[in-house]
N, C-alpha and C positions, 0 to 999 in steps of 0.2 A: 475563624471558621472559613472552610473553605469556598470558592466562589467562582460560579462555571457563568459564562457567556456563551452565543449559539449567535454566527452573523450569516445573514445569507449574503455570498460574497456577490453577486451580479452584480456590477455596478450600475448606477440610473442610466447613463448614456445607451445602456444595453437593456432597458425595462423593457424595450417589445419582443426581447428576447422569446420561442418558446420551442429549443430545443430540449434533445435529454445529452443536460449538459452532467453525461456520470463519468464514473472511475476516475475517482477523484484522486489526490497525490497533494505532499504537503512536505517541504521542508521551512523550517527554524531556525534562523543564526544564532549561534549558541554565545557566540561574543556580542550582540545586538537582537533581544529577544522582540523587538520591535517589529523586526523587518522580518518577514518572510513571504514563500513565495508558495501558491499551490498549481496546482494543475487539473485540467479536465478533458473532456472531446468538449474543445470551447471553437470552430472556427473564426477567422478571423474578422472583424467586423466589417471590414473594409474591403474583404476577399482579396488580399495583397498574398503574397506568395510566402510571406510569415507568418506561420502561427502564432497564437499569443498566450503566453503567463499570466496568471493574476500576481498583482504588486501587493503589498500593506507593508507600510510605514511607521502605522503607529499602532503596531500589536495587534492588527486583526479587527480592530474596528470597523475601518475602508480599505477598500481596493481597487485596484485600477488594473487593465489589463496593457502587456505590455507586449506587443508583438516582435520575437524575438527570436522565433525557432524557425529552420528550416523546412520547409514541405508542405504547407498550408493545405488542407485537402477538404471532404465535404467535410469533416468531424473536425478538423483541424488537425492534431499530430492520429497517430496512432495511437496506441500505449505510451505513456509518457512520465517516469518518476524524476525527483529531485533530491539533491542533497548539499549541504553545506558546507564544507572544510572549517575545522575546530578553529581555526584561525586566518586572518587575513578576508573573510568573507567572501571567497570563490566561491561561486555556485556551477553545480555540475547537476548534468539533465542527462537521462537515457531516454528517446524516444525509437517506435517506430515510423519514418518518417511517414506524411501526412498523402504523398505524393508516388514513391518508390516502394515505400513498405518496408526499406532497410532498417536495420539494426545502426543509431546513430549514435556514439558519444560527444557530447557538446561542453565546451565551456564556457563562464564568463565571470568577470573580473570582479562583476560586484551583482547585486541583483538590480539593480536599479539600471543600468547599462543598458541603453537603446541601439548599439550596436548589431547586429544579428551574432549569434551565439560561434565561437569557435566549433568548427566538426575536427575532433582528435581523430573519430574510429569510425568508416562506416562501411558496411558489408553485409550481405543481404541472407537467408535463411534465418533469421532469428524471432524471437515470441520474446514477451511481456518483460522488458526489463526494470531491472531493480535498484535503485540506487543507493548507498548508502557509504558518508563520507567521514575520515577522520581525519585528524592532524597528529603525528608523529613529531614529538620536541624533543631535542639534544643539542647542547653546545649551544643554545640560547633561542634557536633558527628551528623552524617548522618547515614539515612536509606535509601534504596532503596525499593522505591514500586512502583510496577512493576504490569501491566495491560497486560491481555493475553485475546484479545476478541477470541471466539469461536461458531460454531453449533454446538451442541448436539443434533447429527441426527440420535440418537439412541433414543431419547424419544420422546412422545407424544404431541401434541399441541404445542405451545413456545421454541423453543430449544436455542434462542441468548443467549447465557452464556458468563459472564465474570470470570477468574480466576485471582483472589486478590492477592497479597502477602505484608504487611506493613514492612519487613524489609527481603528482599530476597536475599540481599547480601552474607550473613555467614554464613545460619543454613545450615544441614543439609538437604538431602529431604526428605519432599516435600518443605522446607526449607518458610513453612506459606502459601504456594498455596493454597486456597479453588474455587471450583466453585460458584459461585453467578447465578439462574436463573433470568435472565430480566426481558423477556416475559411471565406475567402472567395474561393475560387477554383474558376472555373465548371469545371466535368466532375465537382464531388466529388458521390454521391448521399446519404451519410451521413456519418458519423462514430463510428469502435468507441466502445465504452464510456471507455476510459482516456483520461484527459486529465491528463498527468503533469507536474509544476512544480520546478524546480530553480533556488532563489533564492540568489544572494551574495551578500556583506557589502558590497562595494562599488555596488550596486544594480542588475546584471545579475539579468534572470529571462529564463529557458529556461521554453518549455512546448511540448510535444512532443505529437501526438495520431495516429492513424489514420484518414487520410481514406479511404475506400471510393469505389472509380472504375468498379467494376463488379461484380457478381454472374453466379451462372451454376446450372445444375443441379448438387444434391447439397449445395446449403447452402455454394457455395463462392464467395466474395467476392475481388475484384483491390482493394489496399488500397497504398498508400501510406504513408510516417511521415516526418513532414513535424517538425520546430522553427521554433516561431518565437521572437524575443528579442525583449527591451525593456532597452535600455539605462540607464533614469530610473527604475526600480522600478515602471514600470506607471503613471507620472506623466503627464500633458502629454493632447494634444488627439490625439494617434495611437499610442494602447498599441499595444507587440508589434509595431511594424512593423519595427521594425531590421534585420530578417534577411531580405532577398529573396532569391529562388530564381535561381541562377546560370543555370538554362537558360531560365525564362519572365516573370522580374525581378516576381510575385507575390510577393505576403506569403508565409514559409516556406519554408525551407528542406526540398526534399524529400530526406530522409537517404539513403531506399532507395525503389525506385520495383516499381508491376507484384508486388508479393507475393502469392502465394495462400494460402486457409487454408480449414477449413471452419468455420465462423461457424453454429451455429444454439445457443441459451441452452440448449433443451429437449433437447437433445441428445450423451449420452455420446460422449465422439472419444478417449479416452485414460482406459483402466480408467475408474472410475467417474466423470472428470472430464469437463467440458466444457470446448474451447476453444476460441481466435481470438481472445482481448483481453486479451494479454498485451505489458506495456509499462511502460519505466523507462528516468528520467533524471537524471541526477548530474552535478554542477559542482563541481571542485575549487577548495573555499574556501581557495588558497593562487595562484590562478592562475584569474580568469574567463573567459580566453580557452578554456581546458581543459573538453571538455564529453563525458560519453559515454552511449551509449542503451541498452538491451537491449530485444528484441523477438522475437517467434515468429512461425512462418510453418509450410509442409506443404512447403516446399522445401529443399536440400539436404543430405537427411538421405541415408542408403543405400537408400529405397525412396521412389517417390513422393508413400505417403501418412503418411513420419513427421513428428510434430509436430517443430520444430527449431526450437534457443534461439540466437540470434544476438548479438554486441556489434559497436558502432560507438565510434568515438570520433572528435573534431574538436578542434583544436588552434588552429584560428584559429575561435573564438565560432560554431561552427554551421554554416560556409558549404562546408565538404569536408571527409568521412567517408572512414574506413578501417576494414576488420576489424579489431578488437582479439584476445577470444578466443575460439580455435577453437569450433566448432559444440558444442553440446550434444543430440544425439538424445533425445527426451521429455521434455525440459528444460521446464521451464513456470514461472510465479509468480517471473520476476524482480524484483529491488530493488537497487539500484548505489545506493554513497553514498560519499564521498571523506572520508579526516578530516583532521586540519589538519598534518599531515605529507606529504600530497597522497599517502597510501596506498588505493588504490580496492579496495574489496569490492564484492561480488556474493555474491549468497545466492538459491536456485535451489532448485525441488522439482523430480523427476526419476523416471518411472519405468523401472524398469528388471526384467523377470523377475517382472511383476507384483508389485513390492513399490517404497514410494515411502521416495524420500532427500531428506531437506533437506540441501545441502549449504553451506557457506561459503566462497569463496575471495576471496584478496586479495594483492595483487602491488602493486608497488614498480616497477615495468619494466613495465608496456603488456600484462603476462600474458606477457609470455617465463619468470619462475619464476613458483611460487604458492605461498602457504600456503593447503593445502588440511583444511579439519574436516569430517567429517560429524557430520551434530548430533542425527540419525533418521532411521531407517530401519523398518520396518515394511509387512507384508505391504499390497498394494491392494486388495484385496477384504473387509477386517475396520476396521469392521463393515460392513454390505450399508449400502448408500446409500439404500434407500427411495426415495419418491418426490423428496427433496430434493436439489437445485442449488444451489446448485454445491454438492460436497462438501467437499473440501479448503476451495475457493473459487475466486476470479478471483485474488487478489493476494496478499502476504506485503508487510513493511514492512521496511527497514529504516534507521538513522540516524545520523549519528554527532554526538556532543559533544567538542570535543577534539581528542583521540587514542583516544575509546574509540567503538566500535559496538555500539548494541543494535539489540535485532530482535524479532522476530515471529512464528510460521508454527503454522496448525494439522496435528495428526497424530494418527494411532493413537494411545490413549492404555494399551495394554499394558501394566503394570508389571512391564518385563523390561531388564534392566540391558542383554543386548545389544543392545537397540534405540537404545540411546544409547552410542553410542563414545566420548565427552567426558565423559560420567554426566550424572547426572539430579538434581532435588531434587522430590517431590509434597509439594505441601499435603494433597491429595484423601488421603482413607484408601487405603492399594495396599499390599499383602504383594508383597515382590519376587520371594521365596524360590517362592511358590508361583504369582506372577507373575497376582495374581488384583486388582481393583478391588472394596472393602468399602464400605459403604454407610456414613451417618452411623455408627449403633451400632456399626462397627468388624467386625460377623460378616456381615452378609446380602450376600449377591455380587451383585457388577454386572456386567452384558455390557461387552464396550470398546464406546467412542464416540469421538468427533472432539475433543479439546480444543485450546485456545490456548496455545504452548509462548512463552516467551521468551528470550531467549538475550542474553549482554553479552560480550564481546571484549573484555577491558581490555590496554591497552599496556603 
């Protein structure tokens, strides 16, 4: 049977911790499923001029946080994802730095490395980058190429950019990093934030974005979610073009067309959250032809203006889309990942009666049954949100190695055993009994805050 664990990663040395430590981020070494590393708006504890990673060692039980990034700022990085390389155990980081606000590419040799992180790439107009890393084998010898989705909200029209690298392990900086422009198809005026990458082993890359085709009063945008594919891993003299659009034979496939949502950063739409850039895409690493999205919009939910969590899937590489499963009403912070049994999760945060659910599900059939977990749940209004945005966040991660799925998401960090239906493990000091968060010394009481939860699914 299968068997899910839930760790709040804070370490004790950080129990007086009580920010909102959200938008979480998670990579897995796929040669050493021990080790990996997640990410947050964690600053640094020491206010040193590096931000810090969380460590685990021994699969997510504990963690340690490892100051290691560039920019240290009041949240610590910016935006900030990670990734693995299928071999050799590089880790590679996108942030916006914590300090500058640039667009950073980072590397390091191992996750554990107290060095401060290599900057390969860094340049300023950019939004929410995305990580996502493989390893390329021939003649016995590995490459790492490495996917870095971005906005380029410094240019005109189309900004979803991917930055490439086919062997980003060794060089030098920029050590092969170029930008790739997506979005080139006249009516688009922007590009949402997400620019989401779903790479296979046989050298198929999906990358999926939100073209914006219009705007209107009340912060409300007409958005499209367009994939495009690359058949060569991103190789050759025309990335990403493999997939044109059946009805205007442009780059991309448009999945769903004409979406509405309301789109403003500064702006509460759902309890203390904001939204409109929410987006995820997954490829069954048993099957490249097999491709599925999740996405939000303000339409068909039971009232006009509920937020609503959508899936698509495509079975021939991108080119026609089908409902998968049913709607989710205030469903938000999707993440789809398939594992090597061609089992698809989805893991989703959800408010419902003003109180937010992480939930997990995952199906073997298309969502005709489901294994359904919820993994937290806790009230939406605790703690108050302050001045800061996103709360939760924009995203949750999650990934799988295998047969097993880890994941990501932040929440209430309560120490109330109902709040976790699966149970819980804290490092942070927390009496359950009296359902209270203790400070370093074990007595002084802390308010709740926003922490990084982890979660693993093993088969």
């Amino acid at each position: 049977m299968p068997t899910i664990k839930v760790v709040d990663i804070t370490p004790r040395a950080q129990s007086g911790d009580v920010g909102l430590d959200s938008e979480p981020n998670l990579a897995v070494n796929p040669e050493n499923p021990d080790e990996l590393v997640a990410t947050a708006f964690t600053p640094d504890p020491m206010n040193g001029p590096l931000a810090p990673v969380y460590v685990s060692t021994d699969g997510g039980d504990t963690w340690v946080l490892n100051s290691v990034v560039p920019g240290n700022g009041g949240l610590g990085t910016g935006d900030i994802s990670v990734g693995f390389g299928a071999k050799g155990g590089r880790l590679y980081t996108g942030i916006l730095n914590g300090v500058t606000g640039d667009l950073q590419i980072l590397r390091a040799p191992v996750a554990t490395s107290t060095a401060p992180m290599a900057v390969l790439v860094d340049r300023s107009g950019e939004d929410q980058p995305w990580v996502v890393a493989t390893t390329a084998t021939a003649n016995g010898s590995g490459t790492d190429r490495v996917y870095i989705g971005n906005n380029d909200v410094a240019r005109q029209g189309g900004t979803a950019t991917v930055d490439v690298s086919h062997d980003a392990g060794t060089g030098p900086a920029p050590a092969g990093f170029a930008p790739v422009l997506l979005d080139r198809r006249a009516g688009t005026l922007f590009d949402g934030p997400p620019v989401r990458i779903a790479a296979h082993p046989d050298g198929t890359v999906y990358v999926a974005f939100m073209s914006i085709t219009a705007t209107g009063a009340g912060s409300v945008i007409t958005f499209d979610v367009v994939v495009t594919r690359d058949d060569k891993g991103g190789i050759g003299p025309n990335p990403f073009e493999d997939l044109l659009d059946s009805a205007d034979s442009e780059v991309g496939q448009r999945a769903v067309t004409g979406r509405k949502v309301r789109f403003n950063p500064r702006q509460r739409t759902l309890g203390q959250e904001r939204t409109g850039a929410d987006l995820s895409v997954a490829v069954d690493p048993t099957d490249s032809n097999s491709v599925w999205i999740a996405y939000c919009d303000n339409l068909g939910g039971t009232a006009p203006t509920d937020y609503v969590l959508h899936s698509r899937h495509s079975a021939d590489r991108g080119q026609t889309w089908s409902a998968a499963r049913p709607d989710v009403v205030n469903g938000k912070n999707p993440s789809l990942a398939v594992n090597s049994d061609g089992l698809v999760g989805l893991v989703y945060q959800q408010l419902v009666h003003n109180q937010w659910s992480t939930v997990l599900e995952l199906t073997a059939d298309g969502f005709g049954t489901t294994e359904s977990h919820v993994l937290h749940q806790a009230p939406g209004d605790v703690p108050p949100a302050g001045a800061q945005l996103p709360y939760l966040g924009d995203y949750i991660r999650m990934v799988t190695v295998g047969k097993d799925f880890y994941g990501i998401f932040a929440g209430n960090n309560t120490p109330d055993q109902a709040n976790f239906p699966v149970g819980v493990t804290y490092q942070r000091n927390a009496n359950f009994t009296t359902r209270q968060l203790l400070s370093t010394d074990g007595v002084t009481k802390v308010a709740p805050s926003i922490d990084p939860f982890f979660f693993h699914r093993a088969a």
